[in-house]
C-alpha positions as CSV (number, residue, x, y, z in Angstrom):
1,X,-13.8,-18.2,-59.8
2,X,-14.1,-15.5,-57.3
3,X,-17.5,-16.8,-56.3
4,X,-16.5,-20.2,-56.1
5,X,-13.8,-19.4,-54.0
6,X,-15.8,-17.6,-51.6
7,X,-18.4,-20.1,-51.3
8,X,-15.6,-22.5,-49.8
9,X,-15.2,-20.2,-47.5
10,X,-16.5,-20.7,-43.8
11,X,-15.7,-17.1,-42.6
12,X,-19.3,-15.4,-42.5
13,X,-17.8,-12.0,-43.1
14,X,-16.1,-12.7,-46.8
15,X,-19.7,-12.5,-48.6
16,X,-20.7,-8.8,-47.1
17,X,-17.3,-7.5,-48.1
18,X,-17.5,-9.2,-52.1
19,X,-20.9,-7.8,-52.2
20,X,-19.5,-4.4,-51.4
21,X,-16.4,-4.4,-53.4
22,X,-18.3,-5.5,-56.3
23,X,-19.3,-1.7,-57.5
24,X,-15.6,-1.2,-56.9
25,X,-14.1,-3.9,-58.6
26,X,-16.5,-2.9,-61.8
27,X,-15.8,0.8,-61.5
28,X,-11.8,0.3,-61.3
29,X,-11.9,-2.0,-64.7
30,X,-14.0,0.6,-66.3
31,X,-11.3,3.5,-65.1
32,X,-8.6,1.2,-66.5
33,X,-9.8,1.2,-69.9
34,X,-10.7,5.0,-69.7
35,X,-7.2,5.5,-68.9
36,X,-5.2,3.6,-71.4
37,X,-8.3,5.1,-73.9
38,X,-6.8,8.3,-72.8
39,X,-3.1,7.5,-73.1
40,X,-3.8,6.6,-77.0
41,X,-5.7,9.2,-77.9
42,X,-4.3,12.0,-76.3
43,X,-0.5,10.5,-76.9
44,X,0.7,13.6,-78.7
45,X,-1.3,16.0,-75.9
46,X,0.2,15.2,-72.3
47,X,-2.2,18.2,-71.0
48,X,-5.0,16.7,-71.6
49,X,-3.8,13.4,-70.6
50,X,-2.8,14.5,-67.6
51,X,-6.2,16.2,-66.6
52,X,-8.7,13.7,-67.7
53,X,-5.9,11.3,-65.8
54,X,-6.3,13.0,-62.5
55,X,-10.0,13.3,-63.0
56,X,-9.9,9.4,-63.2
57,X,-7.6,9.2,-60.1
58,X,-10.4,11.7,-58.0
59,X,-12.9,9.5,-59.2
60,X,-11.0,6.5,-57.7
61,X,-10.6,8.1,-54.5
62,X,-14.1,8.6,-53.7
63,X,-14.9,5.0,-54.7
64,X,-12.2,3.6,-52.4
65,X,-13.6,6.3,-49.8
66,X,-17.0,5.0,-50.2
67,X,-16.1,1.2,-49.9
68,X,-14.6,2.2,-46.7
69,X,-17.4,4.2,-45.0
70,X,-19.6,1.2,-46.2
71,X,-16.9,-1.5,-44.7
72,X,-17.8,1.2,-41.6
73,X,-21.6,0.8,-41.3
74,X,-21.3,-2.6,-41.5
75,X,-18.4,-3.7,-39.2
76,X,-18.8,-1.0,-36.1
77,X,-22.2,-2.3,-35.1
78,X,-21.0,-6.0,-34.7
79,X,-17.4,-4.8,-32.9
80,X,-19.3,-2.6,-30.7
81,X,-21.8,-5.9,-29.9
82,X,-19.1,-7.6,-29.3
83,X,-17.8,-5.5,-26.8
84,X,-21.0,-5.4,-25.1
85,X,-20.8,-8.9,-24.8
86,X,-17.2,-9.8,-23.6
87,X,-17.2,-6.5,-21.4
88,X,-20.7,-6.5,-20.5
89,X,-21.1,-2.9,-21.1
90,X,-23.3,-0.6,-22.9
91,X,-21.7,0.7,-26.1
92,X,-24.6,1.8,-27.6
93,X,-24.2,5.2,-26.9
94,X,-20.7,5.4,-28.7
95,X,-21.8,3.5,-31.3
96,X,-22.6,6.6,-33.3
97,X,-19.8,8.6,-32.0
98,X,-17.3,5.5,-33.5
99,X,-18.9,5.7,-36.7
100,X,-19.2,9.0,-37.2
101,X,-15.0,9.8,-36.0
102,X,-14.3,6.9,-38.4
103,X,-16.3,8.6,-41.6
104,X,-15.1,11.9,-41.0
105,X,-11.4,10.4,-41.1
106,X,-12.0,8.9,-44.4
107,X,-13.6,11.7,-46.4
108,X,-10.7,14.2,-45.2
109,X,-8.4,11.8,-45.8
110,X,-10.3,11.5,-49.6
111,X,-10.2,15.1,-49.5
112,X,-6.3,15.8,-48.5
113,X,-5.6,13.3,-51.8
114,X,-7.4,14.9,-54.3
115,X,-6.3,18.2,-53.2
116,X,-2.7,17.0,-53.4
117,X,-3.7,15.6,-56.7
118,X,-5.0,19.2,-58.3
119,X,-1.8,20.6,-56.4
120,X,-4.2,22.8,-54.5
121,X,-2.3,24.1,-51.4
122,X,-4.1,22.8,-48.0
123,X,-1.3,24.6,-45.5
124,X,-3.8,26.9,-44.5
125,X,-6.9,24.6,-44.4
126,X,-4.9,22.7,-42.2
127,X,-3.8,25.5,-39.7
128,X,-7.2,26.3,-39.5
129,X,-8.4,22.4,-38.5
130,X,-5.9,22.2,-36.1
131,X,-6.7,25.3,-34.2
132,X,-10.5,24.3,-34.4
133,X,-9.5,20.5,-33.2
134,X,-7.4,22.4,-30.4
135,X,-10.8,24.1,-29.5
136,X,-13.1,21.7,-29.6
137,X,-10.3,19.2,-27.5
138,X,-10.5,21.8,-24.9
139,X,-13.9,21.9,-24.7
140,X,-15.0,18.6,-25.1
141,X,-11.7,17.8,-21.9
142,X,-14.5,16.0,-19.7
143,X,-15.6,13.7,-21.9
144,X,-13.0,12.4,-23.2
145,X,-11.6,12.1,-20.0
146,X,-14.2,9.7,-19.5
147,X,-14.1,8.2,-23.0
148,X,-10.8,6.8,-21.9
149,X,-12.2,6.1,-18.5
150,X,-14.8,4.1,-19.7
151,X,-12.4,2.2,-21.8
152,X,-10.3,1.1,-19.1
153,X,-12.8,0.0,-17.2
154,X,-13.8,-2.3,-19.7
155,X,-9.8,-3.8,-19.9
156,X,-9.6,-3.8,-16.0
157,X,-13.5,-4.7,-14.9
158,X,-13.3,-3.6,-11.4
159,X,-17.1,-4.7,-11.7
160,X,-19.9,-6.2,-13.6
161,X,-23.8,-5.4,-14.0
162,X,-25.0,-6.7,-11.0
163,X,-22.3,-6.8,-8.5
164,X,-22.8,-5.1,-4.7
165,X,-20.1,-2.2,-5.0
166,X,-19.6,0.7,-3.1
167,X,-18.1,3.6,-4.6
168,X,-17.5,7.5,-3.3
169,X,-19.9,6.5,-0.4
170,X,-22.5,5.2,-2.6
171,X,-23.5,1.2,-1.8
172,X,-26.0,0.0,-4.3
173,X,-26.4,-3.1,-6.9
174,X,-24.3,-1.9,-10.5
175,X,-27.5,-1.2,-12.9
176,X,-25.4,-0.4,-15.8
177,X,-21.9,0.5,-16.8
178,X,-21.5,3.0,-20.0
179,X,-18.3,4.6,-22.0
180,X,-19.3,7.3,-20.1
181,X,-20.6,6.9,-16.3
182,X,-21.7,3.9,-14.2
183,X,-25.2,3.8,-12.7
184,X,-26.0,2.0,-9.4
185,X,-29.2,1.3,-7.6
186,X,-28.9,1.8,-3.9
187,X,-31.2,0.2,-1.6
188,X,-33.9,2.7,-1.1
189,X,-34.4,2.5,-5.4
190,X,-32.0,5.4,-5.7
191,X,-30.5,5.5,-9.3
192,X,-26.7,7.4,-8.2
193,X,-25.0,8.2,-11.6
194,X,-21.5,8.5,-11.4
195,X,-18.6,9.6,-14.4
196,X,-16.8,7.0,-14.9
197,X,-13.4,9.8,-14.5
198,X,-14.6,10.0,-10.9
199,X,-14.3,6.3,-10.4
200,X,-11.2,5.8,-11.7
201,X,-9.8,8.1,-9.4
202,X,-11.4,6.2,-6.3
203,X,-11.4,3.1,-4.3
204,X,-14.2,0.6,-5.3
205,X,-15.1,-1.9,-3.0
206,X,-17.1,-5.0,-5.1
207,X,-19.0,-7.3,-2.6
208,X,-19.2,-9.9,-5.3
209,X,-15.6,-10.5,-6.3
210,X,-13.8,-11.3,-2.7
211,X,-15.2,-14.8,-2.2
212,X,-13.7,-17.8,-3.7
213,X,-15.4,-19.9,-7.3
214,X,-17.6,-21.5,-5.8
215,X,-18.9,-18.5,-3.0
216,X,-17.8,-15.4,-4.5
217,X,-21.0,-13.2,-3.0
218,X,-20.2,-14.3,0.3
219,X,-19.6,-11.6,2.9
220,X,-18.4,-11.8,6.6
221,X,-20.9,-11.4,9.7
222,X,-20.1,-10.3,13.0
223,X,-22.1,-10.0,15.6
224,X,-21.3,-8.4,19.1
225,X,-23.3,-10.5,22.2
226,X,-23.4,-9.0,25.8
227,X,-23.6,-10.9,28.7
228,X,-24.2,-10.9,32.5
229,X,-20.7,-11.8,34.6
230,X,-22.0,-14.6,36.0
231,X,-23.1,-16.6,33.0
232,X,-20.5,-19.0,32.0
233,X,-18.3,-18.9,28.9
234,X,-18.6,-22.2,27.4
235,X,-21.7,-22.5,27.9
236,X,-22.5,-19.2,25.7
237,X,-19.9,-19.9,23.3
238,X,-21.5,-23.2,22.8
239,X,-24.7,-21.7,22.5
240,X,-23.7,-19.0,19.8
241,X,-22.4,-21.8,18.1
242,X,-25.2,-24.0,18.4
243,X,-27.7,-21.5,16.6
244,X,-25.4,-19.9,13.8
245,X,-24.9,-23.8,12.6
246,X,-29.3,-24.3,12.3
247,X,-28.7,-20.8,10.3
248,X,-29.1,-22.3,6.4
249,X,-27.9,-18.3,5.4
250,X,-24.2,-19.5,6.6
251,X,-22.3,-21.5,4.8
252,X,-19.7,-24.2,7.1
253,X,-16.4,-23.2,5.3
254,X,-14.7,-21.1,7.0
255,X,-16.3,-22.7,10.0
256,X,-18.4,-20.1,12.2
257,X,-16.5,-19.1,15.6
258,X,-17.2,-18.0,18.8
259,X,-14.4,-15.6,20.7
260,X,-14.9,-14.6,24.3
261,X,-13.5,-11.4,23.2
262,X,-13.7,-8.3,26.4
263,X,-14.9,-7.7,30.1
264,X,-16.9,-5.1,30.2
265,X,-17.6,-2.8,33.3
266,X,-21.5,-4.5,33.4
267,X,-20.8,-7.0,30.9
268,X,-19.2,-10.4,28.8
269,X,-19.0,-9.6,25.4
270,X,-18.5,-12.2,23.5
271,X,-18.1,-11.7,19.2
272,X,-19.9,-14.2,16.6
273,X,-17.8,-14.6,13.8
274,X,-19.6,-16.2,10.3
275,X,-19.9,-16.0,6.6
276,X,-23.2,-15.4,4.8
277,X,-23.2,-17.5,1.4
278,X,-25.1,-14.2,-0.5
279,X,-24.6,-10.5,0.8
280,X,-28.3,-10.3,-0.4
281,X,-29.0,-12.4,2.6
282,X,-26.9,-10.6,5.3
283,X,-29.8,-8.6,6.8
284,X,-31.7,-11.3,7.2
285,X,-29.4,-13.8,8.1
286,X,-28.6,-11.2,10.8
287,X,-32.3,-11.3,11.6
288,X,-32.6,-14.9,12.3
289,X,-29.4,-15.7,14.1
290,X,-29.8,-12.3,16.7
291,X,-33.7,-13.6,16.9
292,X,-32.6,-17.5,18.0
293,X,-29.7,-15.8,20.0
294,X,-32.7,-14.1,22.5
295,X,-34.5,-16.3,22.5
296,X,-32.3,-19.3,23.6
297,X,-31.2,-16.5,26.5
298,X,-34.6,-16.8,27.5
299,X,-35.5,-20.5,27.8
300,X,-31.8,-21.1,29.4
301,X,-31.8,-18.0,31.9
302,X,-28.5,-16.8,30.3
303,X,-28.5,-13.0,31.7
304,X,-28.5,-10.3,29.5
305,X,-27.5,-7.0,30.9
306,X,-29.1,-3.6,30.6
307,X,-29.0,-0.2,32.6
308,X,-32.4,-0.4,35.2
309,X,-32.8,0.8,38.9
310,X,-33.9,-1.6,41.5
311,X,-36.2,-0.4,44.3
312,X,-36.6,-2.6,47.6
313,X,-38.7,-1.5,50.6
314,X,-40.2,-3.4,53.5
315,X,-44.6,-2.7,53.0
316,X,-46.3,-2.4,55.8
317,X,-48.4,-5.0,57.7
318,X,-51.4,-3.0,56.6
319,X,-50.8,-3.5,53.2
320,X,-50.3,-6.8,52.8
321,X,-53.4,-7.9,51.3
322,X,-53.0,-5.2,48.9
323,X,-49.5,-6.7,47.9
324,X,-51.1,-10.4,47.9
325,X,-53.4,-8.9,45.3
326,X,-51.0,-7.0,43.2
327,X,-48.4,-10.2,43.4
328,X,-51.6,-12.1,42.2
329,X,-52.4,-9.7,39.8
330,X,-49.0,-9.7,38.5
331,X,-49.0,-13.5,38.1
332,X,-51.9,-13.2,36.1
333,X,-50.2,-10.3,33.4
334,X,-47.0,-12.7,33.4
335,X,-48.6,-15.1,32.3
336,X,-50.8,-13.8,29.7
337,X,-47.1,-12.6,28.7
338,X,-45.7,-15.2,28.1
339,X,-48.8,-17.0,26.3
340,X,-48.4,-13.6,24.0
341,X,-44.9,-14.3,23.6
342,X,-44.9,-17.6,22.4
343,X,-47.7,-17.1,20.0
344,X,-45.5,-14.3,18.8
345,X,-42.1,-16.9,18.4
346,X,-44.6,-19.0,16.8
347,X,-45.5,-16.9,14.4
348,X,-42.2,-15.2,13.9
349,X,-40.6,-19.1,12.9
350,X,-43.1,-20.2,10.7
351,X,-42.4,-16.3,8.7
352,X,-39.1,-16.7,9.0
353,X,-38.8,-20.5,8.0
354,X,-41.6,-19.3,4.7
355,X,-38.5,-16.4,4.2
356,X,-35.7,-19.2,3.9
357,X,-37.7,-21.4,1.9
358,X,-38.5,-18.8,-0.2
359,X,-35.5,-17.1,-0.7
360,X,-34.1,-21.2,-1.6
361,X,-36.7,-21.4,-4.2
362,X,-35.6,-18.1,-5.8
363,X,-31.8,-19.4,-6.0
364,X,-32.8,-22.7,-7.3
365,X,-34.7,-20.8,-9.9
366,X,-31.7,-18.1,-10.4
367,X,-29.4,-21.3,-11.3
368,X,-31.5,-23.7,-13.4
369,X,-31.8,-20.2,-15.7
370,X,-28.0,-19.2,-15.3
371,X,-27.8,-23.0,-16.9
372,X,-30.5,-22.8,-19.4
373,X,-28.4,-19.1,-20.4
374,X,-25.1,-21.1,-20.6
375,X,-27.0,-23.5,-23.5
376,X,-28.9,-20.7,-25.0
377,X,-25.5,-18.8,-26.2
378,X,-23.8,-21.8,-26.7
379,X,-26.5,-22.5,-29.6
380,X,-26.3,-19.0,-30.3
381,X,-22.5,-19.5,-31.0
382,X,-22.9,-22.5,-33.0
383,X,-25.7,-21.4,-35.0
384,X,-24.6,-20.8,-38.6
385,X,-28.0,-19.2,-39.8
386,X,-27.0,-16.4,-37.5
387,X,-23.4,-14.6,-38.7
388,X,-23.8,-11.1,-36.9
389,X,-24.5,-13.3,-33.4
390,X,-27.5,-11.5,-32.2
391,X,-29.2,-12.1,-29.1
392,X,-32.4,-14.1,-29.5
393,X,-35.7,-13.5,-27.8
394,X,-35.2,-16.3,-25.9
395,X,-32.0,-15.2,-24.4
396,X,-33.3,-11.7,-23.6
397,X,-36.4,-12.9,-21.6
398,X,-33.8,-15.3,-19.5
399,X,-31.6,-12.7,-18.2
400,X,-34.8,-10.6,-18.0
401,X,-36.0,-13.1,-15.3
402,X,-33.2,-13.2,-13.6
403,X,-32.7,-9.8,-12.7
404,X,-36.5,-10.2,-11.6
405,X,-35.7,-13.1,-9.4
406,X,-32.3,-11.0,-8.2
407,X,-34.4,-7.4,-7.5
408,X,-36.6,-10.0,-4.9
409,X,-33.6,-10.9,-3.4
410,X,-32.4,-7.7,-2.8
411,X,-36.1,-6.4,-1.6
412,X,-36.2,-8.8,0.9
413,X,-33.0,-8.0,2.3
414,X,-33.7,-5.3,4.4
415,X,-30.5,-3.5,4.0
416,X,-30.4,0.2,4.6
417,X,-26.9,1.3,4.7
């Protein structure tokens, strides 16, 4: 009937724990009829009763104890997946401290009964644990300080795996976050390990959690452009404007502004204010937009100030073919200048146009596998042949491309700081 029962069952879990109660269930019918055996034979002895009684009881007691340390083994593994997946954390390494907390718990537990059951007195084993506990809590102070660190961070999620943070100074891409420290990967493929204590402690600034749904890596660009006095205003304002909106790195909401912002003592500076769609992007976008900026100076003669000495003098008659010459001369280098020059702009579009397109393919890429993710553990979810929701091969060579596709990003980005 039992059986039967369970098999109508949809709960996944119910057949693990029958099969380990079974031995239990048997062994507790046999220890019943040992102990009304007992009872009637031994009716006129309560002695003996009472001793082959208790032996039954310890007897008991280690069974229970044993069905619990199994219920144990099997259960921890799948709650500490399950925290790995909901928190995305690590747990691994506590795994084995969980298990091993939880099985000494249960046999001293075991223990304390059947001592209390042979009326052996445990006062002093018990003075003794707790000065050894108070020793071991002292020196163990730092990591469980971080134990409970750790464990906050996975209610309060300041960050993910992944995310642009910078913490005590350190700005790097969130490699991993344990029950015990956080690693991060700065920019120059620096692995910074930090105690998670430490962090909880400290401000955390996450470059992936300001933005809004549907831009939440954005990040904020300003750009400071100098001037000469007699340029005029709208016209650069128009033209900051002009090549931040050809920029496909900046997104149009919030729209990109341009302030006419201080006189200087040899200068108009004017500040470009815009919003990158990816921090992964900022360097480069900042590339691109200070590239166009210069060189839209250039072909529309806007003035752009810089310390230099200017000397004038009157040559003399006698050296005028000599300055014909050098003026000729001169023509001649400008020129091959500027051919240089615009074989260089040339150049420098069609790399930087390849960038773009490239770094648009990786995102395209990034999001039809973010989507084929989404269906992958929603089959794994629904898949009944599956009860302890592991993560298929599948899965793990998706997210495995991803952070491929995200490290290119980031190697691209040029950012040093």
């Amino acid at each position: 009937p039992v059986m039967k029962l369970i098999s109508k069952s949809d709960n996944k879990y119910d057949d693990t724990i029958f099969d380990l109660a079974t031995p239990l269930i048997n062994a507790g019918v046999v220890l019943a009829g040992l102990w009304f055996t007992i009872m009637w034979v031994f009716e006129g002895d309560s002695s003996k009763s009472m001793m082959l009684a208790k032996l039954i009881i310890i007897i008991l007691i280690y069974m229970l104890a044993r069905f619990a340390v199994q219920l144990v083994e099997v259960f921890v593994p799948l709650v500490v997946e399950n925290l790995n997946k909901r928190a995305d954390m690590d747990l691994g390494g506590v795994e084995s401290l969980i298990f091993s907390g939880l099985k000494i718990a249960i046999w001293v537990g075991a223990a304390m009964v059947v001592f209390s059951q042979l009326n052996i007195d445990i006062t002093g084993i018990l003075a003794s644990a707790t000065i050894i506990s108070l020793v071991v809590g002292m020196a163990l102070k730092e990591t469980a300080s971080n134990l409970v660190s750790g464990m906050m961070m996975v209610m309060d999620k300041p960050f993910e795996v992944g995310d642009k943070v910078t913490v005590m100074g350190v700005t790097g891409k969130v490699v991993d976050v344990g029950i015990m420290s956080t690693k991060i990967k700065t920019s120059q493929d620096h692995q910074v390990v930090i105690p998670n204590k430490s962090i909880s402690g400290k401000e955390v600034i996450n470059f992936a959690k300001g933005g809004p749904e549907d831009t939440p890596k954005r990040v904020n660009l300003r750009l400071n452009i100098g001037v000469g006095y007699d340029e005029e205003p709208a016209h650069v304002k128009q033209m900051l404007l002009d090549v931040v909106r050809e920029c496909d790195y900046i997104i149009d909401d919030p729209p990109p502004t341009a302030l006419f912002r201080d006189m200087l003592d040899s200068a108009l500076l004017f500040r470009l204010n815009c919003w990158v769609r990816d921090y992964s992007d900022e360097w480069v976008a900042r590339d691109w937009i200070l590239t166009r900026v210069l060189e839209r100076c250039i072909d529309e003669d806007i003035d752009i100030p810089y310390p230099h000495m200017q000397l004038k003098y009157d040559p003399p008659s006698v050296m005028e073919k000599e300055a014909e010459k050098n003026a000729a001369d001169e023509e001649r280098k400008s020129a091959e200048k500027e051919r240089i020059r615009a074989e260089a702009r040339i150049k420098e579009q069609a790399e930087s146009t390849a960038r773009m397109n490239a770094r648009k393919e990786i995102r395209a890429r990034i999001e039809e596998l973010n989507t084929a993710l989404e269906e992958e553990e929603s089959k794994e979810s629904e898949d009944p042949d599956d009860p302890e929701g592991g993560i298929s091969q599948n899965r793990l060579d998706i997210l495995a491309e991803i952070q491929e596709l995200e490290h290119k990003l980031d190697e691209g980005s040029g950012d040093d700081d």
